[in-house]
C-alpha positions in Angstrom: -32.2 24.2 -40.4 -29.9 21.4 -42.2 -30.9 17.7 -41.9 -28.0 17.4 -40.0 -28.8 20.4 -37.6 -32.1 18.4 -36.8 -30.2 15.4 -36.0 -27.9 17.1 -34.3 -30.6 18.7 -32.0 -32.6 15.6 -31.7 -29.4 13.9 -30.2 -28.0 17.0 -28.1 -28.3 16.1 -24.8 -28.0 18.4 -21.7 -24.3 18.9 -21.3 -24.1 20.2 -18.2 -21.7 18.4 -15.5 -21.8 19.4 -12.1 -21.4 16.2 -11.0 -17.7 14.7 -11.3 -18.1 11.7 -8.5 -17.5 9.6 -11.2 -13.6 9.9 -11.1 -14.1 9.5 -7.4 -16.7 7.4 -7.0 -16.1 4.9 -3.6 -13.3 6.8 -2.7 -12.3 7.9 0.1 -10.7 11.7 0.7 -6.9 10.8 1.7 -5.7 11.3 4.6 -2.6 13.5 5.6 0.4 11.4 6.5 1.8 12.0 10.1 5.4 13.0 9.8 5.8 13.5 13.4 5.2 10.0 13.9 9.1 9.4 12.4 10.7 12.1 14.6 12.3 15.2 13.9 15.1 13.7 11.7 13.1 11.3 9.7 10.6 13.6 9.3 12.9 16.5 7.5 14.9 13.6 5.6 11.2 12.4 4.0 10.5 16.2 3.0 13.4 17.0 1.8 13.3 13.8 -0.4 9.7 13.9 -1.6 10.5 17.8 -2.6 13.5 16.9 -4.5 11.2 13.8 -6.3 8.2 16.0 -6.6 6.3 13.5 -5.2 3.7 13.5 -1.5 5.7 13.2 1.5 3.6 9.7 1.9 5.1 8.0 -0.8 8.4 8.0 1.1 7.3 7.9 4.4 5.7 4.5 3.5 8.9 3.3 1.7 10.8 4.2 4.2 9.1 1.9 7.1 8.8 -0.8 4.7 12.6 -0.5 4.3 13.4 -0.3 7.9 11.2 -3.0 9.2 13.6 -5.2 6.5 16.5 -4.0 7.7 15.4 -5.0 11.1 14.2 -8.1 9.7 14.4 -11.6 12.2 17.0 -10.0 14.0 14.7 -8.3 16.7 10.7 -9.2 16.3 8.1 -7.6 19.3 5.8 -8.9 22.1 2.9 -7.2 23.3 2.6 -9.9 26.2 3.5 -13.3 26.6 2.5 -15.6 24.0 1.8 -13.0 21.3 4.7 -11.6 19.3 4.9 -10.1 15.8 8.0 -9.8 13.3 9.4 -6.3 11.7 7.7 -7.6 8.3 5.7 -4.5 6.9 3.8 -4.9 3.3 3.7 -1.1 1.7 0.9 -0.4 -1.4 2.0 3.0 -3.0 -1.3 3.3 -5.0 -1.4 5.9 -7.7 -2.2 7.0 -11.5 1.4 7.2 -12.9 3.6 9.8 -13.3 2.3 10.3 -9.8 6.1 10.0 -8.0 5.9 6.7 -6.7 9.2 5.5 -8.1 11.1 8.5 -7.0 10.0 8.5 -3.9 10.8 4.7 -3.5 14.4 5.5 -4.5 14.8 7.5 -1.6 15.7 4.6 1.3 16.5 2.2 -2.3 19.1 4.0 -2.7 21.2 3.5 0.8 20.2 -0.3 0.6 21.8 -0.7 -2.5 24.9 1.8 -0.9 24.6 -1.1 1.7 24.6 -3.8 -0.7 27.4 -2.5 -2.3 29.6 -2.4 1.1 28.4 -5.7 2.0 29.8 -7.2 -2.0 33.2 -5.9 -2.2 34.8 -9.4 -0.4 32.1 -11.7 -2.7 34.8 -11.8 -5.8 37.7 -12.8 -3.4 35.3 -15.6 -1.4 33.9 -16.7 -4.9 37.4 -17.4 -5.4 38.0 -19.2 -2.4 35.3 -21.6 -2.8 36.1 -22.1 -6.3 39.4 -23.2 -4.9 37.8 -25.8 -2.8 35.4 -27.0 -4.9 38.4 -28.4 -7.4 40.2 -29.9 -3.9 36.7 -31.5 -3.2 36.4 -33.0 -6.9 40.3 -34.5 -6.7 39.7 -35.8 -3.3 36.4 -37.0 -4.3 38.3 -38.6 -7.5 40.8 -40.2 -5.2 38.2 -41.5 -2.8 35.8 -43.6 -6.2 39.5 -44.6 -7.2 39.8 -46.5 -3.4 36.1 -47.8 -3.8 36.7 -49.3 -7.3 39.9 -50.8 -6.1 38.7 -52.0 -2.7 35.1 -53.5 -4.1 37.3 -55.2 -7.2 39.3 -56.5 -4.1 36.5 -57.8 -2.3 37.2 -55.7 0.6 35.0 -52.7 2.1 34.7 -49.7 0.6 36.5 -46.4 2.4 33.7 -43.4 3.7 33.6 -40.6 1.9 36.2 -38.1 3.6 34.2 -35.0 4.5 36.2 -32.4 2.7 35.6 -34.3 -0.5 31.7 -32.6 -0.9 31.5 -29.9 -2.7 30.3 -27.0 -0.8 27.6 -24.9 -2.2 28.5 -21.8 -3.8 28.0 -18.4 -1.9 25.2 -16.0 -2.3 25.8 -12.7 -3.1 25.2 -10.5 -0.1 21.8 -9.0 -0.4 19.2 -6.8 1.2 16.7 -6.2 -1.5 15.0 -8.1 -4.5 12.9 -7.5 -7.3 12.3 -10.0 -9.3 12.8 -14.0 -8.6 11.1 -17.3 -9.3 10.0 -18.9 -6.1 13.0 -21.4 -6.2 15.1 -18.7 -6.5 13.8 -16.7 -3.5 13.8 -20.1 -1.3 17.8 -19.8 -1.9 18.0 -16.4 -1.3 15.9 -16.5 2.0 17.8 -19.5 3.3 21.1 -17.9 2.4 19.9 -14.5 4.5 18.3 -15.3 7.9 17.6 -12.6 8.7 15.2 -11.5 6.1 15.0 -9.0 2.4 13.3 -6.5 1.1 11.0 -7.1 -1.8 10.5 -4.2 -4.1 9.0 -3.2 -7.8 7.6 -0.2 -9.4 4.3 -1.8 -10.4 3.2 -4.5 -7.8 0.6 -6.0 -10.5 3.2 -8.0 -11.8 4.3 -9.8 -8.8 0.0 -10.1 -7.8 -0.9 -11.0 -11.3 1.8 -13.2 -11.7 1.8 -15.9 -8.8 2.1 -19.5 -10.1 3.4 -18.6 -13.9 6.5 -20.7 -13.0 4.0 -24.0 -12.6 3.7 -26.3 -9.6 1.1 -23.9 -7.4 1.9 -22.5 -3.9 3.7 -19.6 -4.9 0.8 -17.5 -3.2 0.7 -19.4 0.1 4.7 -18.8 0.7 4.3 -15.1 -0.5 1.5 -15.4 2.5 4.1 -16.9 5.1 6.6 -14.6 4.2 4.0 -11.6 5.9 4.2 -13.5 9.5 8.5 -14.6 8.9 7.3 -18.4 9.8 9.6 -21.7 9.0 8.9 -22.5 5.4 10.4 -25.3 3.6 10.1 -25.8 -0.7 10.5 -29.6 -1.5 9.9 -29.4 -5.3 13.4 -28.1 -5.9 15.1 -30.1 -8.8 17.8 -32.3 -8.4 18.7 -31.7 -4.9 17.4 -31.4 -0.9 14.5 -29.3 0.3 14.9 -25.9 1.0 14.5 -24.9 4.5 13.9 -21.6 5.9 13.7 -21.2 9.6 11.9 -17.4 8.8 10.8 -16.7 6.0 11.1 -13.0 6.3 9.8 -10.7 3.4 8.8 -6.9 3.8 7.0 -5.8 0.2 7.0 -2.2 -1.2 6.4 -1.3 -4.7 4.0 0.7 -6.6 0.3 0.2 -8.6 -2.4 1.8 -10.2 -5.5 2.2 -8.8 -7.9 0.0 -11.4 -4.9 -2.6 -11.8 -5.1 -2.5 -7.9 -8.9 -3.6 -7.8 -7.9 -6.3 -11.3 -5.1 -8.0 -9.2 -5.5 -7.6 -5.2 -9.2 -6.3 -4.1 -11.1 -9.2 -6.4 -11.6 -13.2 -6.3 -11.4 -14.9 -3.2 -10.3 -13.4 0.2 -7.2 -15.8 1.2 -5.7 -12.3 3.3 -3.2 -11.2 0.8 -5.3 -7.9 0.2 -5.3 -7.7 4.2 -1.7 -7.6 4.7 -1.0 -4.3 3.2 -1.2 -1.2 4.7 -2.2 1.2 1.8 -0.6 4.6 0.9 -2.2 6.5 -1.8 -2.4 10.3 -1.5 -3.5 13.0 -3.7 -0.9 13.6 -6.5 1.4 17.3 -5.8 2.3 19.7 -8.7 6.0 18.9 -9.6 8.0 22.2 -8.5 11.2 22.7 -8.4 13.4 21.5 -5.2 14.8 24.2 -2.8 16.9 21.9 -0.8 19.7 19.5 -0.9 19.6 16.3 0.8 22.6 14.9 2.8 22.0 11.0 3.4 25.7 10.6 5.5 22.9 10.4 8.8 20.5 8.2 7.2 23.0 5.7 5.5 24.8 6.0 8.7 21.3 4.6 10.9 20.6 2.0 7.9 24.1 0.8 8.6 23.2 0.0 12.0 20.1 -1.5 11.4 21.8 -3.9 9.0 24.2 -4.8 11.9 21.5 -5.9 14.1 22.2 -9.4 14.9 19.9 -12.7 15.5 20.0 -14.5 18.8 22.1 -17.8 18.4 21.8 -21.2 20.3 24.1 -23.5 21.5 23.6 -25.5 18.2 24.0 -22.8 16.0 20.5 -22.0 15.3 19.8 -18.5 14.8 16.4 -17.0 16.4 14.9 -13.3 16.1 15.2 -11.6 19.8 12.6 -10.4 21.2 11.7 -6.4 22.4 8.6 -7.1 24.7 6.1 -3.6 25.5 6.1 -1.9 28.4 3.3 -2.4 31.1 1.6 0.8 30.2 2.5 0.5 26.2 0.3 -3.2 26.4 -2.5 -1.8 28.0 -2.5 1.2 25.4 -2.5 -1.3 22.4 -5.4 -3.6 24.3 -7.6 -0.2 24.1 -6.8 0.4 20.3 -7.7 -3.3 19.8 -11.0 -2.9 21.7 -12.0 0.1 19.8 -11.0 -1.4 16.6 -12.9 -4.7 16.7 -13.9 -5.8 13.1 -17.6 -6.2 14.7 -17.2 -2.2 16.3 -16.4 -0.9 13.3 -19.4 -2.2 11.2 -16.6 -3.6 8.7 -17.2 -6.4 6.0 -15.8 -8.4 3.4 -12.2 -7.2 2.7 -11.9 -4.6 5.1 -13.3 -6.3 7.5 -9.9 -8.6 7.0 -7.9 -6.0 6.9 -9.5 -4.4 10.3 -8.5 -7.6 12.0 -4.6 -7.2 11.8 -4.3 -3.7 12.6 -3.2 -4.2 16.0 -0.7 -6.8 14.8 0.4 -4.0 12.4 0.6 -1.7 15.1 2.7 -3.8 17.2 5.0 -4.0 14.6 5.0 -0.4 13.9 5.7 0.2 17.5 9.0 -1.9 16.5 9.5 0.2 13.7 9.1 3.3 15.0 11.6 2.4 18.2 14.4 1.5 16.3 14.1 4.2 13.7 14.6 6.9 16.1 17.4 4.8 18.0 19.3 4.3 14.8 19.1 7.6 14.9 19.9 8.7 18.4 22.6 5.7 19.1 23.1 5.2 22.7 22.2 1.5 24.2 20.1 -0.4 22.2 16.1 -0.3 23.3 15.0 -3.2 25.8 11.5 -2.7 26.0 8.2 -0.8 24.0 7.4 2.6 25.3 4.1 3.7 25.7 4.5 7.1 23.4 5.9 4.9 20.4 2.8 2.4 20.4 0.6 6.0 20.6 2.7 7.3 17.8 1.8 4.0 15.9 -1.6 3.5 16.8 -2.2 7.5 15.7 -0.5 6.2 11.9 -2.7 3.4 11.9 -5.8 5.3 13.0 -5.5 8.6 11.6 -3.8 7.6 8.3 -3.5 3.8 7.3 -7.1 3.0 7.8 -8.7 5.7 6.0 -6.0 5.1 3.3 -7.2 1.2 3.3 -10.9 2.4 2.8 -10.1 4.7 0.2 -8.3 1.9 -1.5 -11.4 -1.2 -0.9 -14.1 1.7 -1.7 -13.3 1.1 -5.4 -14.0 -2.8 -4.7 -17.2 -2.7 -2.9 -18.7 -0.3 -6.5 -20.4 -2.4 -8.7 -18.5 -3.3 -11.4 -20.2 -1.2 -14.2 -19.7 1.8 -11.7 -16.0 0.7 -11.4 -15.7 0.0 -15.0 -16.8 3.5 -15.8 -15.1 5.4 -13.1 -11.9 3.4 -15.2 -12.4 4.8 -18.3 -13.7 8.2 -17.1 -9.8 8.4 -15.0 -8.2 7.0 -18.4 -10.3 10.0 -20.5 -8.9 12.6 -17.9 -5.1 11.6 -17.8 -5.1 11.2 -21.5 -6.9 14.7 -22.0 -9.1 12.6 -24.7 -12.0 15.0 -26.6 -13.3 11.5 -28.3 -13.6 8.4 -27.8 -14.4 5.0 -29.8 -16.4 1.4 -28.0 -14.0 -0.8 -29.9 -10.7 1.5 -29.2 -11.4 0.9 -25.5 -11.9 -2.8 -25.6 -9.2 -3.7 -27.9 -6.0 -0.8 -27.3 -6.8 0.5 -23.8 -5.5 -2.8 -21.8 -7.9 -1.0 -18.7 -8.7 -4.2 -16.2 -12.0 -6.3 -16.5 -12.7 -4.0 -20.3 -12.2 -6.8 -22.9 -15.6 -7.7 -23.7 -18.0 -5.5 -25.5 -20.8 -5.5 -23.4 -18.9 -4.5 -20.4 -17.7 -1.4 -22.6 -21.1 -0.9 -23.7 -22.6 -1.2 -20.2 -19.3 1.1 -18.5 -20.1 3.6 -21.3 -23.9 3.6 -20.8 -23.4 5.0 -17.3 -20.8 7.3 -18.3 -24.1 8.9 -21.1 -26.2 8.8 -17.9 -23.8 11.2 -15.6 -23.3 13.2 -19.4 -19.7 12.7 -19.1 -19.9 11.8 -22.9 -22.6 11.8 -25.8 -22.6 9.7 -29.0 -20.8 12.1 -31.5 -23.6 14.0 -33.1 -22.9 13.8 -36.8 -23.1 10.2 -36.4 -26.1 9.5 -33.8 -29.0 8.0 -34.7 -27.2 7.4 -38.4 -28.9 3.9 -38.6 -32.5 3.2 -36.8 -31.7 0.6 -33.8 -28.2 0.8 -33.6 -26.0 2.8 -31.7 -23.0 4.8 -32.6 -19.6 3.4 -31.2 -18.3 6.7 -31.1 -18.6 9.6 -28.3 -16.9 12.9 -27.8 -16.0 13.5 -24.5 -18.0 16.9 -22.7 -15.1 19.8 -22.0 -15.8 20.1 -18.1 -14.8 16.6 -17.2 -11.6 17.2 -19.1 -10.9 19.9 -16.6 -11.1 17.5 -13.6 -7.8 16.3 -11.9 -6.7 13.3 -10.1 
């Protein structure tokens, strides 16, 4: 046998996997997501569009409740009894490796808002116009009125008020229903100029969660945090001109991440409730095929339509307030049984998820919301005037059945140590890339993969990855130089064969 035959067997460990948990390890099987929850229209519209996309039926489900509960927005908000109400805000996660149909899907109900949006523009150039036409009257008269100060202070007299029309009003917003991108000065505008609420969306989430505060001042975070429970919020620090006030600052989130960018930006540091908020939608990935079926959206962009044309409450002053839908007898008393059993304390639940226990029955109320006016976009007929008890079961089965094991799948990959979570990272990174080697330094400097920057934590990640024999140092290099290791490791052929 050659010298490098003996090294070669020295180094050769047992390459035998029968163990794969580390792609999986803290997580969770998913869940399957209960169309029948969304009726029998909604629940053919989301198959037919997740077929077309490729993509699980939950990835548009999801999107399409975060959607609706915008659309409802602070026109309509729910009360389980006196003294507790919740608004229509709903905060969607679509969790997934990409490639995995999260986009498409959310293009399904994107794609009627921005029908929507388009409907709601097509007066904007003729009032831009307008107001441009006003503003110049409000500058002349304005002129005319410091011409009749000058003259009456150089006269000694008193000065003339300022006639009203001689302000210039501010210019109109563009009619919106959906943003994606916006510094927070920006959004305090847009939220004041829309009452009634928008929907917040983005492909990969990470940006808007990695990103709070990169405009400067602080308190980005906290009004992202208000915008979950559509309270009054008012920004001071806006240059130049008079605090912005918004009487509900209304903001329903969907958008996509991936699931180690997930645990980098949401499920680490300090527990201030953002992670809470969400409700979490990551199923197993589907085999793209191609679609049998042909979607007509006339029905759907015809109930969208009538969500948008829900309208606030209005006081004698002009204030406008969210009206409220209050549950039936039997629906409360349905809801208080899902709150007993789901008691943070009941459910032995801790750190993270024990946050995220605790608003589940908020989140179902606000389902329950969902859900009613979903089917009664639907349906038509008179408007709904109360909560029925099969709706909140409908939303407490979601919640129970699919949201909450979705959220522990999602916090299992937070409560792993970190080594464990650092080499469950690269091991999903190895598969999706279909890598037969791999190099220490490679990973720390070219694979961006969250929390892997520093060369111990490679070294460490990498060390457990040896122990499940997932990978071995590459054999014509092991054990090259006494006391060091090799930085180099192929990758064994049956973990290559895994899926996500």
């Amino acid at each position: 046998m050659t010298k490098l035959g003996a090294i070669e067997t020295e180094y050769q460990p047992n390459w035998d996997l029968t163990d794969l948990t580390v792609l999986t390890a803290g997580r969770y099987k998913a869940p399957a997501f209960p169309l029948e929850a969304l009726g029998e229209f909604w629940a053919g519209w989301v198959s037919a569009h997740a077929e077309i996309a490729s993509a699980p039926v939950d990835y548009v489900g999801c999107s399409l409740l975060a959607a609706i509960g915008s659309l409802i927005g602070n026109a309509r908000n729910v009360s389980p009894w006196p003294g507790w109400t919740e608004p229509s805000v709903i905060w969607i996660n679509l969790v997934g490796n990409p490639s995995s149909g999260k986009s498409p899907a959310l293009d399904a109900p994107l794609a009627l808002m921005r029908k929507l949006e388009g409907e709601l523009g097509v007066d904007h150039p003729e009032t831009i116009r307008q107001w441009e036409a006003q503003r110049e009257a409000a500058k002349a008269k304005r002129g005319v009125w410091e011409t009749e100060v000058k003259t009456a202070v150089d006269n000694g007299s008193s000065p003339p008020d300022m006639p009203a029309d001689a302000d210039c009003p501010d210019k109109p917003v563009m009619p919106r229903l959906c943003l994606s991108d916006t510094t927070p000065e920006a959004l305090g505008r847009l939220m004041a100029a829309h009452p009634k609420g928008l929907l917040f969306y983005r492909d990969e989430l990470s940006g808007l969660l990695g990103g709070f505060d990169r405009y400067g001042g602080g308190g980005e975070r906290a009004m992202w945090l208000e915008a979950f429970q559509a309270r009054p919020y008012t920004i001071d620090r806006v240059k130049h001109g008079e605090p912005i006030r918004i009487p509900n600052l209304s903001l329903s989130i969907v958008g996509g991440i991936q699931p180690d960018k997930l645990t980098a930006t949401l499920l680490t540091g300090d527990d201030d409730g953002m992670a809470a908020r969400f409700l979490y939608c990551w199923p197993e990935p589907v085999r793209p095929t191609r679609p049998n079926c042909v979607v007509n959206d006339d029905a759907a962009l015809r109930a969208f339509r009538a969500l948008m044309n829900l309208r606030m409450g209005e006081d004698e002053d002009g204030n406008f307030f969210p009206v409220t839908v209050r549950f039936a007898d039997d629906a409360a008393a349905l809801l208080q049984e899902f709150r007993e059993s789901n008691h943070p304390e009941g459910q032995a639940a801790a750190g993270l998820y024990a946050g995220h226990v605790g608003k589940l029955p908020g989140l179902v109320a606000r389902l329950s919301l969902v859900l009613t006016y979903l089917r009664w976009a639907v349906e038509g007929g008179a408007e709904p005037d109360s909560i029925s008890k099969g709706t909140v079961g409908y939303a407490a089965h979601l919640v129970d059945a699919y949201f909450k094991p979705m959220s522990r799948r999602a916090f299992g990959d937070a409560a792993l140590p970190e080594v464990d979570r650092h080499a469950a990272s690269i091991a999903r990174y190895i598969v999706r890339k279909k890598l037969t080697d791999i190099n220490a330094s490679t990973i720390r400097r070219n694979w961006k993969l969250p929390g892997l920057r520093e060369a111990r934590k490679v070294e460490a990640a990498l060390k457990v990855l040896e122990e499940t024999n997932s990978i071995r140092p590459t054999p014509s290099r092991a054990g090259t130089t006494p006391g060091r290791r090799t930085s180099d490791y192929e990758v064994n052929p049956q973990l290559l064969e895994a899926t996500l």
